[in-house]
VMD Tcl script that draws the C-alpha trace (Angstrom):
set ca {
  {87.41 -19.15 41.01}
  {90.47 -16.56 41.45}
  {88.23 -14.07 40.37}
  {85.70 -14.52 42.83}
  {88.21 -14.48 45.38}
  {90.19 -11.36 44.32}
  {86.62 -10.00 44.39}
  {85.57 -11.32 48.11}
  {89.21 -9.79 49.25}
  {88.19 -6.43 47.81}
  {84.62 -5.82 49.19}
  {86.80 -6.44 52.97}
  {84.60 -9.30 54.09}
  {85.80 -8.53 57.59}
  {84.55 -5.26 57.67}
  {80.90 -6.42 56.64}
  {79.66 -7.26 60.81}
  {79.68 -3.24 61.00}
  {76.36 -3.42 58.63}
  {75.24 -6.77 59.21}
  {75.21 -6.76 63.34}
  {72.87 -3.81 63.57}
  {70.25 -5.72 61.32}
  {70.43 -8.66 62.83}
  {69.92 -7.21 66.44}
  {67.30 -5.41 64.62}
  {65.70 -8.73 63.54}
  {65.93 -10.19 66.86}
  {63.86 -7.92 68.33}
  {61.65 -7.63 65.60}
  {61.11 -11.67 66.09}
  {60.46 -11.60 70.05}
  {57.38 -9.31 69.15}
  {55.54 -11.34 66.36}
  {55.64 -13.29 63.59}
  {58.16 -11.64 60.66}
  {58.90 -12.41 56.74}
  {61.60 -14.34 56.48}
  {61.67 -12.65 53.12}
  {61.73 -8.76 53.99}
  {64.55 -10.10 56.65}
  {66.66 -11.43 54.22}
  {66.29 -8.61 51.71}
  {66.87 -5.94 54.38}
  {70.16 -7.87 55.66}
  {71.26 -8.04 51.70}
  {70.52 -4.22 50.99}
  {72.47 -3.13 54.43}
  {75.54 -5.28 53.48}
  {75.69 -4.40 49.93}
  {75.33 -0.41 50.89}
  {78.44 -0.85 53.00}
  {80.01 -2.49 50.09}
  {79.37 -0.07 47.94}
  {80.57 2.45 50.20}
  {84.06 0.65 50.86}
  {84.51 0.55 47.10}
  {83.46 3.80 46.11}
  {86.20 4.21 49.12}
  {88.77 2.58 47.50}
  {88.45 4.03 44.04}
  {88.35 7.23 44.95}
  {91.26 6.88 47.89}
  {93.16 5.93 45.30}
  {92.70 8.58 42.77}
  {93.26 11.24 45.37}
  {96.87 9.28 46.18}
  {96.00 8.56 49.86}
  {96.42 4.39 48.98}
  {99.31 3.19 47.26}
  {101.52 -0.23 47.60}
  {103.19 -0.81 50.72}
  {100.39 0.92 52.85}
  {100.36 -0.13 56.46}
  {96.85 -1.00 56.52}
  {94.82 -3.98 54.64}
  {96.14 -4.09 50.93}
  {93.96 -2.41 48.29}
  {93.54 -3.35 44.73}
  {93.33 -0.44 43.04}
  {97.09 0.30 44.56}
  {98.23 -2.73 44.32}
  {97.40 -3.28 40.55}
  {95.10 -6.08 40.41}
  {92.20 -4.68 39.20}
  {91.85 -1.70 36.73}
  {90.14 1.58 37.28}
  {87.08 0.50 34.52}
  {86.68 -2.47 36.71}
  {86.41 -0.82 39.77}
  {83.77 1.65 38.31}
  {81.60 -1.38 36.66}
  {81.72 -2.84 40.30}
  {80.50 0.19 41.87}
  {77.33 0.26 39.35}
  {76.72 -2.70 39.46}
  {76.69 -2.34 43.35}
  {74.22 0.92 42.79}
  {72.11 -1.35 40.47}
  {71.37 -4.35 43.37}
  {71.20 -2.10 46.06}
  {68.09 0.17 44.27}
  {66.43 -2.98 43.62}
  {66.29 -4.92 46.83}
  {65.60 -1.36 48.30}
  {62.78 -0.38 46.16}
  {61.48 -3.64 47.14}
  {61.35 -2.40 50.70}
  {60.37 0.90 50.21}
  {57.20 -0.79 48.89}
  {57.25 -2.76 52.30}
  {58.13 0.17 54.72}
  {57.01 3.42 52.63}
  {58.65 7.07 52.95}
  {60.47 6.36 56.09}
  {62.51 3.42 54.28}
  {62.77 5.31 50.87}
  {64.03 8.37 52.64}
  {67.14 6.37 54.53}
  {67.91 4.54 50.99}
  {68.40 7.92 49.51}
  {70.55 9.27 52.50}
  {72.63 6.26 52.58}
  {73.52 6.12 48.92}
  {73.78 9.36 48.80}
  {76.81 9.99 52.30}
  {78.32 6.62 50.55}
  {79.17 8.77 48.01}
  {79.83 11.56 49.98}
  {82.18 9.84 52.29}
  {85.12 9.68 49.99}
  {84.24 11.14 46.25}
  {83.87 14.97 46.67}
  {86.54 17.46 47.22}
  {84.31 18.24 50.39}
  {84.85 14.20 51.32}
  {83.18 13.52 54.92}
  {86.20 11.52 55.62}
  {88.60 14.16 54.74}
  {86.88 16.98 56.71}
  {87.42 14.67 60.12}
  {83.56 14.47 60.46}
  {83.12 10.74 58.92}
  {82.86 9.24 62.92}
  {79.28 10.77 62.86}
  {78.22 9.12 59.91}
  {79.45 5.94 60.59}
  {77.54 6.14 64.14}
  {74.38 6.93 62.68}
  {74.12 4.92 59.53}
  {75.63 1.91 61.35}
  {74.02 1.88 63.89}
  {70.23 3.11 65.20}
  {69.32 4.19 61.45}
  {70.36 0.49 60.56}
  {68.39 -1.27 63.87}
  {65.20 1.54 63.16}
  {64.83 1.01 59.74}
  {64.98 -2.89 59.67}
  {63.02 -2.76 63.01}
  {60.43 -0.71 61.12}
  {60.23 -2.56 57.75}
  {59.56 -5.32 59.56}
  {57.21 -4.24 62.30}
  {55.62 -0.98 60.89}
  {56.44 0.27 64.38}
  {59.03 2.34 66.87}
  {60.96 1.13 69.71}
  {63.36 2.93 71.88}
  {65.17 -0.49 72.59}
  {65.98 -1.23 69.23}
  {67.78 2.97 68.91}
  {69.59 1.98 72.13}
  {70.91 -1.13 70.87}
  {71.71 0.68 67.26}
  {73.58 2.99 69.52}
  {76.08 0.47 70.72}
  {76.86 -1.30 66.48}
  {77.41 2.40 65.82}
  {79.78 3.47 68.39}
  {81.52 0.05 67.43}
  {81.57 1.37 64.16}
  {83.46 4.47 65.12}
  {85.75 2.95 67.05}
  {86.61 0.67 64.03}
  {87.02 4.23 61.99}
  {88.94 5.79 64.87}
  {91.48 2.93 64.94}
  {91.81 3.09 61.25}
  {92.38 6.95 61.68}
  {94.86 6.28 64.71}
  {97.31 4.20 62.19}
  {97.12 6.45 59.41}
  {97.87 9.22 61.25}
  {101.27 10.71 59.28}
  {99.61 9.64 55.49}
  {96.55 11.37 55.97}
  {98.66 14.70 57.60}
  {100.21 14.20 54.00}
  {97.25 14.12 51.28}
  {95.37 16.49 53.93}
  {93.02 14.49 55.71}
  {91.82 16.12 58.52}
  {90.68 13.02 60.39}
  {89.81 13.44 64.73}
  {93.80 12.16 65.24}
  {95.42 14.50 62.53}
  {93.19 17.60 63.40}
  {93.68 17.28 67.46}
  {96.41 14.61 67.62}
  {96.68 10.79 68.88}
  {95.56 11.25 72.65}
  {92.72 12.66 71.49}
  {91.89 10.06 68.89}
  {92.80 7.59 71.88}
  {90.37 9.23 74.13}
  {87.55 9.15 71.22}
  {87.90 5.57 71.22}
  {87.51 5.09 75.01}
  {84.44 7.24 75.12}
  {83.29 5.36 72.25}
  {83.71 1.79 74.91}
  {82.21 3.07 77.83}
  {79.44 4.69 76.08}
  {78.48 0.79 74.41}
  {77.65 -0.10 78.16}
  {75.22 2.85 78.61}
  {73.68 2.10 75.77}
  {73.63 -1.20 76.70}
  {72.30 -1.14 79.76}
  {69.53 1.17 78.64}
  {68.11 -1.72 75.85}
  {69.22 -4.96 77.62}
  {70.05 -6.52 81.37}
  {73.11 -5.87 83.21}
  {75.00 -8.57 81.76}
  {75.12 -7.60 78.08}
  {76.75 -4.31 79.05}
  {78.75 -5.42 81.41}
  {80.25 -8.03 79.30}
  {80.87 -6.02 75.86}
  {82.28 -3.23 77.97}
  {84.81 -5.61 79.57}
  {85.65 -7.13 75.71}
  {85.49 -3.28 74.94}
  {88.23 -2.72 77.35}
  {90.45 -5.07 76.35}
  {90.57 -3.80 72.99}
  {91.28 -0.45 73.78}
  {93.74 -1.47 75.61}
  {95.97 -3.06 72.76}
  {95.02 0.05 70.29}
  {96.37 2.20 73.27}
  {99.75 0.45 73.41}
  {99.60 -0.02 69.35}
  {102.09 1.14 66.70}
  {102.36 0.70 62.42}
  {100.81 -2.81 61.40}
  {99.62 -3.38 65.13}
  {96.62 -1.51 64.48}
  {95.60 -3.93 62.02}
  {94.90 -6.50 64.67}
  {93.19 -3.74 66.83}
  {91.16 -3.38 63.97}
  {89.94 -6.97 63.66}
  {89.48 -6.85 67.44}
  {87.46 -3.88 67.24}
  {85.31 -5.44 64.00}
  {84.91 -8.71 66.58}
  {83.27 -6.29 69.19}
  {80.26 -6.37 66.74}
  {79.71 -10.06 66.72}
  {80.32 -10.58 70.48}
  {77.25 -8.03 71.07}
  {75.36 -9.80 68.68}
  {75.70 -13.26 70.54}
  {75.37 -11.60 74.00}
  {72.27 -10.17 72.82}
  {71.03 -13.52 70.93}
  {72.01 -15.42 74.46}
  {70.15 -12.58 76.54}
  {66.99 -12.41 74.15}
  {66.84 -16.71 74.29}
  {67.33 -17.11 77.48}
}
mol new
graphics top color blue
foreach p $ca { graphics top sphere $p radius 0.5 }
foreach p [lrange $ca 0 end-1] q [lrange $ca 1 end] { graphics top cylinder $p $q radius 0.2 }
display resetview
């Protein structure tokens, strides 16, 4: 039982809504059109989530063997750093991640075709990319792209198309607002780790142009989620997560050390709040 816990702590449950919301949404919509398999639903909501898992460990072991995590770090604690699981361990973790993700995707490459097989293969492949290389996306201060696309319309298109067979400009406007979500998690992540990364040479948004501009980043991020919003739902779904929206960047903006931990959290909420606005909007 400790084991499976020290194992749920590691994947960061909490940080799983960024690749879970956009399905979901995805689903939604998919659902008010026709009839869907439960089946290919629950498969495409199992490969998302596990991608992103694999991605935040693949984060962690190579964060850690490139000295940027190590005990006492402001943010969430890591296990690598803090010595409670070895290196081999990690590494098994990560295959075995590879492993489940290839076969619930093949599965729905056979369901969706080229389209599906091709963002598999990119999405494996930048989770790699992200943290592992020397050329790291995350260290060149260019990861806030990825983590807008992949989290968000690529996510809502390709579950929207698995399940469908079909295109919607909705579901790539409502992608648009889980993915700037998703940056603005990365961009308050960036905004506490501002002086380590300056140290190991991570050239995130904050280090490379400073903290107003990572602060400014984040508001653009907010009041682009209404747009967005606006252009795939009613006026009260954007008008609600951009209020919520607000208020977060208001504590991140007035944040310091360990207080960007809750603005984290706050900013990982934002993801479930537009999913129930959009569940109550698409019911009712």
């Amino acid at each position: 039982m400790n084991q499976i816990k020290k194992w749920f702590s590691i994947i960061r449950p909490k940080t799983l809504f960024a690749s879970a919301v956009p399905v979901l949404i995805a689903i939604l919509l998919a659902f008010k059109l026709e009839n869907i398999s439960l089946l290919n639903s629950i498969l495409v909501l199992l490969c998302g989530v596990s991608l992103q898992v694999l991605s935040n460990l693949i984060n962690d072991y190579y964060d850690f063997k490139k000295g940027l995590d190590k005990q006492g770090r402001l943010g969430p604690k890591r296990a690598l750093a803090e010595g409670t699981v070895t290196e081999i361990q990690m590494r098994n973790a990560i295959i075995i991640n590879i492993v489940f993700s290839v076969l619930t995707g093949l599965y729905l490459v056979i369901v969706g075709g080229m389209p599906i097989l091709l963002i598999g293969v990119l999405s494996i492949f930048f989770a790699w990319l992200y943290t592992a290389t020397s050329h790291s996306l995350s260290y060149l201060g260019i990861a806030d792209i990825f983590a807008f696309t992949f989290y968000g319309p690529i996510a809502t298109f390709g579950t929207f198309y698995i399940l469908t067979h079909s295109f919607s400009s909705t579901v790539i406007y409502a992608g648009c607002v889980c993915g700037l979500v998703s940056t603005m998690i990365l961009c308050t992540n960036n905004l506490r780790d501002i002086s380590v990364d300056k140290q190991v040479g991570k050239k995130t948004i904050p280090v490379r142009f400073g903290k107003k501009i990572g602060e400014l980043e984040y508001l653009l991020c907010v009041l682009l989620t209404s747009v967005f919003a606006y252009l795939a739902f009613s006026l009260s779904v954007p008008m609600l997560i951009g209020a919520f929206a607000l208020l977060v960047y208001g504590k991140v903006k007035k944040a310091e050390g360990v207080q960007y931990n809750k603005c984290l959290f706050l900013s990982s909420l934002l993801n479930v709040v537009y999913f129930l606005l959009v569940l109550i909007h698409l019911l009712f």
